[in-house]
C-alpha positions in Angstrom: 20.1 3.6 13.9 19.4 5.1 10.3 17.7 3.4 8.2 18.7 1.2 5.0 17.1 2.8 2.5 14.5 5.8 2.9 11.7 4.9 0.6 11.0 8.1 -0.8 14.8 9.2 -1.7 15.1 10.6 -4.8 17.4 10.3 -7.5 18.2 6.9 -6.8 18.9 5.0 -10.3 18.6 1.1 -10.9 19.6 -0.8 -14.1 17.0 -1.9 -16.5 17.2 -5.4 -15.1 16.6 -4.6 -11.4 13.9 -2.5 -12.5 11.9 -4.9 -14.9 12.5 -7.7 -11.4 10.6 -5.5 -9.1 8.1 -4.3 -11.4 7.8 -8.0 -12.1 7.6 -8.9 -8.1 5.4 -6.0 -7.7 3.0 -7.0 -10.7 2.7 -10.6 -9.1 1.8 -9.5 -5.0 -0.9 -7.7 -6.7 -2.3 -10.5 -9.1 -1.9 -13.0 -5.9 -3.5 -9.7 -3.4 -6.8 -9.8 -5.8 -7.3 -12.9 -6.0 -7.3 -13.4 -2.2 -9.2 -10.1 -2.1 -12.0 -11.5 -4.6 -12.7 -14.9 -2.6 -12.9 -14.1 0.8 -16.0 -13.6 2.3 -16.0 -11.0 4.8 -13.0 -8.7 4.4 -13.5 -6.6 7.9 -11.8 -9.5 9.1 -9.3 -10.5 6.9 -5.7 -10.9 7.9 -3.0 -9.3 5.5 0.0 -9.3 8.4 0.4 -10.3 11.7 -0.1 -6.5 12.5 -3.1 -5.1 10.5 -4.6 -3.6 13.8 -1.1 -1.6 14.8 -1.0 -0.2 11.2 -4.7 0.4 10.5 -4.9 2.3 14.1 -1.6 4.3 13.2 -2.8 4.6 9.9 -6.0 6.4 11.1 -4.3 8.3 13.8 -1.8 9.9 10.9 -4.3 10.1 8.5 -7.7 10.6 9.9 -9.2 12.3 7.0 -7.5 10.8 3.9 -9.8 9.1 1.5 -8.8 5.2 0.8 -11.7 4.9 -1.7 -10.0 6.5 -4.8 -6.4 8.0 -3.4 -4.8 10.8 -4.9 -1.3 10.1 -6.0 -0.5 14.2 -4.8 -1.7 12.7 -1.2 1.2 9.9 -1.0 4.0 11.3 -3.3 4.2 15.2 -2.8 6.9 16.3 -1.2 4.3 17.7 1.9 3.0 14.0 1.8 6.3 12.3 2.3 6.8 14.5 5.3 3.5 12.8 7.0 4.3 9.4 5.5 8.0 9.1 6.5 7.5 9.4 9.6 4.5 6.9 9.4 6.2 4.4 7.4 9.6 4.3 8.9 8.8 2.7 12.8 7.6 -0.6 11.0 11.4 -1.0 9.3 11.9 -4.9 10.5 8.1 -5.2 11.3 6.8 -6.2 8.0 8.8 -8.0 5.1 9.8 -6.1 2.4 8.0 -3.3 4.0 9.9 -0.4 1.7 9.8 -3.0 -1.5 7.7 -1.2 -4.3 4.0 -2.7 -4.3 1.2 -1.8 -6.9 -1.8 0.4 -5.3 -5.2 0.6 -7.2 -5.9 3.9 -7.0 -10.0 3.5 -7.1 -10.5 0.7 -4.9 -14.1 0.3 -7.0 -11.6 -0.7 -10.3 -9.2 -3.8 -10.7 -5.8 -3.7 -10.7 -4.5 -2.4 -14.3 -1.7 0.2 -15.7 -4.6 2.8 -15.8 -5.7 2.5 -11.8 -2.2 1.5 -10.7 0.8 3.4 -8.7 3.8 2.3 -7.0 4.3 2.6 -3.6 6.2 1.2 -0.4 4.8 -2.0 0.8 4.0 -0.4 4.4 1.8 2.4 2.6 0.0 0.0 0.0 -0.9 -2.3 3.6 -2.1 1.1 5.2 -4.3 1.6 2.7 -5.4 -1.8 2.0 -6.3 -2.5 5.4 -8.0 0.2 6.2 -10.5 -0.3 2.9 -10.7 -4.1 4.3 -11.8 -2.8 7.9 -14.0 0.5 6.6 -15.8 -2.3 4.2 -14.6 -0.6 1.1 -12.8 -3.4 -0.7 -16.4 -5.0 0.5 -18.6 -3.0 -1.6 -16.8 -3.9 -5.1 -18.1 -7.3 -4.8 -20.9 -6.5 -2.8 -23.0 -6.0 -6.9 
């Protein structure tokens, strides 16, 4: 069965409204993400989906080498990079809600969220990340000071 909507298709064009909703819905999982982020107390542990050990170990396996402490937008959105992520991303279609939806991603997981250390991603790839800084401890070591 193909999928609904390929994440990473280009030239797909929204109206303004659409676009300011998700950038909206995007902006406010992020807000709501940090603040959950900030008070928890060990974040090795913490649960972000019912599946964070299927994604983190796929994650890993995919990417064994990638650098979740400050990601490089070439790594997730070249056109090399959506060749490894597709694949990644597209097996947990029905797995995760809203798990193509566009999600913000700090790019240096020592900074907060803001427009400067910000991209947009698909939900799936922001969790990948995410989880894995949770279970390597990096997420850890920004509040660690």
């Amino acid at each position: 069965m193909a999928p609904k909507h390929d994440p990473f298709e280009e030239g797909v064009s929204n109206d303004a409204q659409i676009e300011l909703n998700w950038a909206m819905k995007a902006a406010k999982y992020a807000e709501t993400y940090d603040r959950l982020r900030k008070s928890v107390k060990d974040l090795t542990t913490f649960r972000m989906t019912k599946i964070d050990d299927l994604i983190y170990s796929s994650f890993r396996f995919t990417f064994p080498e990638l650098n979740i402490d400050a990601v490089e937008e070439e790594e997730l959105k070249s056109e090399d990079a959506k060749k490894k992520w597709r694949p990644f991303l597209m097996p947990f279609e029905g797995k995760i809600p809203d798990w193509n939806m566009a999600t913000l991603l700090r790019v240096d997981c020592k900074k907060d969220c803001d427009e400067h250390n910000t991209i947009i991603v698909p939900r799936c790839q922001y969790l990948a990340i995410e989880i894995a800084r949770n279970k390597e401890g990096v997420n850890a070591k920004q509040y660690a000071k």
